[in-house]
C-alpha positions in Angstrom: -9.5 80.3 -40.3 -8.2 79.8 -37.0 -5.3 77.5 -36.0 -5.9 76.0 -32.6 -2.3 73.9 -33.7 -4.1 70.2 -32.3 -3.7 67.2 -34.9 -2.5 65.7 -37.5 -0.8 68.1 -39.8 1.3 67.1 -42.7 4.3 68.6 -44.3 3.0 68.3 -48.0 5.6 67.4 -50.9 5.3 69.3 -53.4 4.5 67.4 -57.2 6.8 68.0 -60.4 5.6 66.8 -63.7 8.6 65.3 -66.6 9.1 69.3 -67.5 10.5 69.5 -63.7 7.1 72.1 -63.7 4.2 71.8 -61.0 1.9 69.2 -61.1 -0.8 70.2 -59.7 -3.4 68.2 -60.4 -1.0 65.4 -59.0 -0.3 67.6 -55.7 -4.5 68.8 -55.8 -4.6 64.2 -55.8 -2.5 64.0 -53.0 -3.9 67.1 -50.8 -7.6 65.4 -51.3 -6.2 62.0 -49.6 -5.0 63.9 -47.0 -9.0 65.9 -46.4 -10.3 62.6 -46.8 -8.2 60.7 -44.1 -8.8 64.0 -41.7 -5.9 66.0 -40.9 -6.5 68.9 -39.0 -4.0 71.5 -41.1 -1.7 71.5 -43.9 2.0 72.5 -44.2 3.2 73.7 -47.7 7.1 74.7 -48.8 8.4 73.1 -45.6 12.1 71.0 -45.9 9.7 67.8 -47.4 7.7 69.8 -50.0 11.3 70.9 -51.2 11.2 74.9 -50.1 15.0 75.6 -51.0 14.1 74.5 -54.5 10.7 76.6 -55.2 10.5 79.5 -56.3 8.2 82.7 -54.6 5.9 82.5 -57.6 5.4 78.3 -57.3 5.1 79.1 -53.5 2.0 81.4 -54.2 0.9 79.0 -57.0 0.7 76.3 -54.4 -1.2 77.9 -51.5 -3.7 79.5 -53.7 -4.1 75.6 -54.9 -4.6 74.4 -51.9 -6.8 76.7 -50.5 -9.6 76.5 -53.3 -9.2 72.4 -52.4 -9.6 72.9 -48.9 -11.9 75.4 -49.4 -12.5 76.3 -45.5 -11.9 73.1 -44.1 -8.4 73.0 -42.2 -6.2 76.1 -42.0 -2.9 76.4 -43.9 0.0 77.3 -42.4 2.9 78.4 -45.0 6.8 77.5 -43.7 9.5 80.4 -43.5 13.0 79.6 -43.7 15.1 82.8 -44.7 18.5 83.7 -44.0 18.1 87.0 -43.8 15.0 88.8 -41.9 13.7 91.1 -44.0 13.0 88.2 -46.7 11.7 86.3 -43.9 9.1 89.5 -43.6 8.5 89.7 -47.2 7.3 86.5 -47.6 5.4 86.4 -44.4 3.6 89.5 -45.7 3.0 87.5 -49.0 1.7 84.4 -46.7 -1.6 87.2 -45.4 -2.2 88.6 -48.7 -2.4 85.2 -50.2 -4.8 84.0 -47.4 -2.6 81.8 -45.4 -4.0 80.9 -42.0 -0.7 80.8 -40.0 3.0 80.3 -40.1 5.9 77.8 -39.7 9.4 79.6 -39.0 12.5 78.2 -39.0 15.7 80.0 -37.1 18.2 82.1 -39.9 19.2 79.7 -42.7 23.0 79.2 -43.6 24.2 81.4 -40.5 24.6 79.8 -37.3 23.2 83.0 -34.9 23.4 82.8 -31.0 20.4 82.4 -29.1 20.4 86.7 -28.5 20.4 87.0 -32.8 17.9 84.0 -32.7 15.3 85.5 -30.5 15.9 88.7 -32.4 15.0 87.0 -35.5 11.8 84.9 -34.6 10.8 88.3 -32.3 10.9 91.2 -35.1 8.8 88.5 -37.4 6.0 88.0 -34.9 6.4 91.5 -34.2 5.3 92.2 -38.2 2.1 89.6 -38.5 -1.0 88.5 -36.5 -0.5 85.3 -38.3 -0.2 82.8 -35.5 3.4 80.9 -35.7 5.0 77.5 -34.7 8.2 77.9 -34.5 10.4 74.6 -35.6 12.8 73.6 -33.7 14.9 71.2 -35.2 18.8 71.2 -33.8 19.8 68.0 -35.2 19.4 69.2 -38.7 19.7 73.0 -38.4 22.3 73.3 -35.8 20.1 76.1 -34.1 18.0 74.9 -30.3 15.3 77.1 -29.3 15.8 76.8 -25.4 13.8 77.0 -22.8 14.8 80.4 -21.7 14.3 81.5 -25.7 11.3 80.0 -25.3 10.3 82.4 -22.6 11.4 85.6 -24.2 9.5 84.6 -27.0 6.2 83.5 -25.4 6.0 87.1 -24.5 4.9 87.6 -28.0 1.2 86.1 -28.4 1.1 85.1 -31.9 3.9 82.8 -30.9 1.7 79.8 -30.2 3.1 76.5 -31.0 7.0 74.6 -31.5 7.3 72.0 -33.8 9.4 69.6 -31.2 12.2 68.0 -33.3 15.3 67.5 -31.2 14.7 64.1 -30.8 14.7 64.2 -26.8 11.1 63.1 -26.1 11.7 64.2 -22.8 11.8 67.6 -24.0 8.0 67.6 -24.2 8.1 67.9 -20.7 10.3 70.1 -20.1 8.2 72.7 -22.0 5.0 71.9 -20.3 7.1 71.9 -16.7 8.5 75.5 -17.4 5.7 77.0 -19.9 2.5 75.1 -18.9 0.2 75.3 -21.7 1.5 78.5 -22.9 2.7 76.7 -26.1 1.0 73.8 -28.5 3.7 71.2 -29.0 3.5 69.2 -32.1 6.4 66.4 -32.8 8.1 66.9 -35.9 9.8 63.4 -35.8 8.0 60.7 -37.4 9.6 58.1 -35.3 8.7 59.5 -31.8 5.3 60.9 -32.4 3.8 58.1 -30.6 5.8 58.6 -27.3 5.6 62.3 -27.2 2.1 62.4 -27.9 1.5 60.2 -24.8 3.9 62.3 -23.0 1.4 65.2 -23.9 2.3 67.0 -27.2 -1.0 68.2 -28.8 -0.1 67.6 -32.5 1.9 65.9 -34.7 3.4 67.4 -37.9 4.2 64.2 -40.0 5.8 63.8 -43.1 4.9 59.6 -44.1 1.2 60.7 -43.7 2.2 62.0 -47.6 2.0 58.2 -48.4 -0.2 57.0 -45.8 -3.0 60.0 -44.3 -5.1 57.1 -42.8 -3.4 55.4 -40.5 -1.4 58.5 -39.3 -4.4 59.8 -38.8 -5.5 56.8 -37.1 -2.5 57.1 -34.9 -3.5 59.9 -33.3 -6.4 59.4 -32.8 -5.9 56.1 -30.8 -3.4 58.0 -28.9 -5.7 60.9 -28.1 -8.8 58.2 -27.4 -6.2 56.5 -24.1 -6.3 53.4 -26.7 -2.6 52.6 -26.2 -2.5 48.9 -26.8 -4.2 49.5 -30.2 -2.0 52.6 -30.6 1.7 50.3 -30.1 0.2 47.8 -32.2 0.1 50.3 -35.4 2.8 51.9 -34.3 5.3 48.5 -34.4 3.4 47.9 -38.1 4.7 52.1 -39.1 8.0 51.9 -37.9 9.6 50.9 -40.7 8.2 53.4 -42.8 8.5 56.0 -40.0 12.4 55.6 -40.0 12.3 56.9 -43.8 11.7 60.4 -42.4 14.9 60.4 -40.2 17.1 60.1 -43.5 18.9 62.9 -45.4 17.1 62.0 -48.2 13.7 61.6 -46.6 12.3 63.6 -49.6 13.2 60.7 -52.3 12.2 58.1 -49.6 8.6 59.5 -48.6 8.2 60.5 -52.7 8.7 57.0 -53.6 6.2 55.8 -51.0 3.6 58.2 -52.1 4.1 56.8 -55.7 3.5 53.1 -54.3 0.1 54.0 -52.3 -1.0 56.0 -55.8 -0.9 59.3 -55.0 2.0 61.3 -55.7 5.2 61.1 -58.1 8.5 59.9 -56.7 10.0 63.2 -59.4 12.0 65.5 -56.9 14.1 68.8 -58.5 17.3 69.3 -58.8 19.7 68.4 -57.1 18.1 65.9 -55.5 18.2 62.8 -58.1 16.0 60.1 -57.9 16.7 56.9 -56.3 18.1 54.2 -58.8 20.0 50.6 -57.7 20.4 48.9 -54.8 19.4 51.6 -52.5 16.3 51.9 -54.7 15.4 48.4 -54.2 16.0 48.5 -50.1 13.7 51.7 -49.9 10.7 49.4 -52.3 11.3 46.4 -50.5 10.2 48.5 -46.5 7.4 50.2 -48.6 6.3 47.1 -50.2 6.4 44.8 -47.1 4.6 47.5 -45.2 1.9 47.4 -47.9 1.8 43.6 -48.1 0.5 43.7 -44.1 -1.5 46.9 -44.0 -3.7 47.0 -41.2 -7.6 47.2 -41.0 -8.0 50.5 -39.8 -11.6 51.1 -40.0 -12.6 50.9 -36.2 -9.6 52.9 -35.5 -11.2 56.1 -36.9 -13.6 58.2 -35.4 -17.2 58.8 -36.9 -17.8 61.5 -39.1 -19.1 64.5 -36.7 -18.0 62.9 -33.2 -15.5 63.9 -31.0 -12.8 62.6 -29.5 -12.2 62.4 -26.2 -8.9 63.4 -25.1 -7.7 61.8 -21.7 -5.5 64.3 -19.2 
C-alpha cells in the first residue's frame, strides 16, 4: 500500500497482559478504535509503543497483527531506532518481508553522531529499501537535529519523503517548506502544537493521545484541514490538557492510563517503567477524568463516510 504521509497517524502503544506477555487481543481492541475513528496510517514499536523494551520476535508478532486488522486499509509504517547501522538494515529488511508499508527512522541511538555521521546513517538506510521513510526529528529528546542543509543532502534520496517535525519550533514548518517546497510531507510529532503547525501547513500529524481518544484527534484534523478554525481552537482549548500528557518523560504511563479510562487499552507498561501509583496517580486521573466529564459532541465535526475533504492552500 502506498504512503502518501497526509493524516492522522498514531504512534500505537503496545498492550501487555499480568504475564508482562502481549496482549493482543487488547492491542487488536485498541487498533480497531483507531480504523473506526479514521486515521490515515499506523505507527508500531515507536518511543510510545515501548520499542527499547520489545523484542524483534514481539515486533514481527505485532505488525503481522495489525496488518490482518487493517487488512488493506491504511498502510503501516514500522519505527527504526538502532545504534548501530547495520541493525538498523536488518530490521528494515525484516519491515519488507513482513509487509510493512513504510518506515519511521530515528538518528543512531545512545551515540551523539555529527550531522556528517548522521546523514551517513539515514543515507546508507534509504540507500538499502524502497520503503518510503519519515525521518523523526526530535532534538529535544534525542539530542540529534536534522537541519536544513541535512535535510537537503538527504532529499537527494527519493524514498526519503516525510520528517516527523518534533523540535518544538513551529516555525520550523516553515522553514522547510521555504527551503524544500513540497519536497518533504511534514507531520508534527508534538501533541501540543499540532494544531498551529498544521495551520502553518504541515500535512500530517503523528499523535500519540489519539491512543485514548482516535475521534476527536481525528476530528482535529479534519477541522483544521476543512479552514474550520474557530471550531478547530474550540477543541483544541477542550484537548490541551490531555495533549500536555505527551510532552512528559513518562508520556507512556500517562497516555496508557488514559487509554484504560476511555476502555480501550491497559495502563500495564514493562519493565522498567513502573506504573503510576499515589499522588501523581491521582493528578494524571483527575486531567483524564475532567477531560471526560466535558467531552465534546463531535459528530458534525467528522466527515461523511466516502467524501472528501477539502484542503484550503
Amino acid at each position: 500500500m502506498l504512503v502518501d504521509w497526509n493524516g492522522v497517524y498514531p504512534a500505537l502503544t503496545t498492550q501487555f497482559n499480568e504475564e508482562d506477555q502481549l496482549s493482543i487481543p487488547l492491542f487488536k481492541k485498541n487498533l480497531a478504535a483507531q480504523l473506526t475513528a479514521g486515521v490515515h496510517g499506523i505507527i508500531l514499536a515507536g518511543s510510545l509503543g515501548e520499542a527499547s523494551v520489545l523484542t524483534l520476535e514481539e515486533k514481527e508478532i505485532l505488525v503481522k497483527s495489525a496488518i490482518e486488522e487493517i487488512a488493506g486499509r491504511v498502510p503501516l509504517i514500522l519505527n527504526i531506532a538502532e545504534g548501530a547501522t547495520r541493525e538498523a538494515i536488518r530490521q528494515v529488511k525484516l519491515a519488507e518481508t513482513w509487509g510493512c508499508a513504510g518506515l519511521m527512522v530515528l538518528p543512531p541511538m545512545r551515540y551523539y553522531s555529527d550531522p556528517r555521521e548522521t546523514v551517513a546513517f539515514f543515507s546508507t538506510i534509504a540507500s538499502e529499501t524502497d520503503l518510503p521513510i519519515m525521518i523523526y526529528n526530535n532534538p529535544v529528546d534525542y539530542k540529534i537535529e536534522v537541519t536544513l542543509p541535512m535535510f537537503e543532502q538527504l532529499v537527494s534520496h527519493k524514498n526519503i519523503q516525510a520528517v516527523k517535525e518534533s523540535t518544538r519550533d513551529p516555525a520550523n514548518v516553515t522553514r522547510l517548506r521555504n527551503r524544500l517546497g513540497d519536497r518533504l510531507k511534514i507531520l508534527c510529532g508534538v501533541d501540543t502544537l499540532a494544531l498551529e503547525e498544521m495551520v502553518l501547513g504541515a500535512d500530517g500529524w503523528v499523535a500519540g493521545l489519539v491512543c485514548a481518544f482516535p475521534a476527536e484527534t481525528v476530528a482535529l484534523y479534519h477541522l483544521v484541514k476543512s479552514g474550520r478554525i474557530q471550531e478547530a481552537l474550540a477543541l483544541n482549548r477542550w484537548f490541551m490538557p490531555l495533549l500536555e500528557l505527551d510532552i512528559h518523560p513518562k508520556l507512556v504511563q500517562y497516555i496508557k492510563l488514559a487509554e484504560a479510562q476511555t476502555g480501550i487499552g491497559s495502563e500495564r507498561v514493562r519493565a522498567p517503567r513502573l506504573t503510576l501509583e499515589g499522588m501523581e496517580r491521582k493528578r494524571i486521573l483527575e486531567v483524564i477524568n475532567q477531560a471526560l466529564a466535558s467531552r465534546p459532541d463531535i459528530t458534525g465535526f467528522l466527515p461523511s463516510p466516502g467524501s472528501t475533504v477539502h484542503v484550503k492552500e
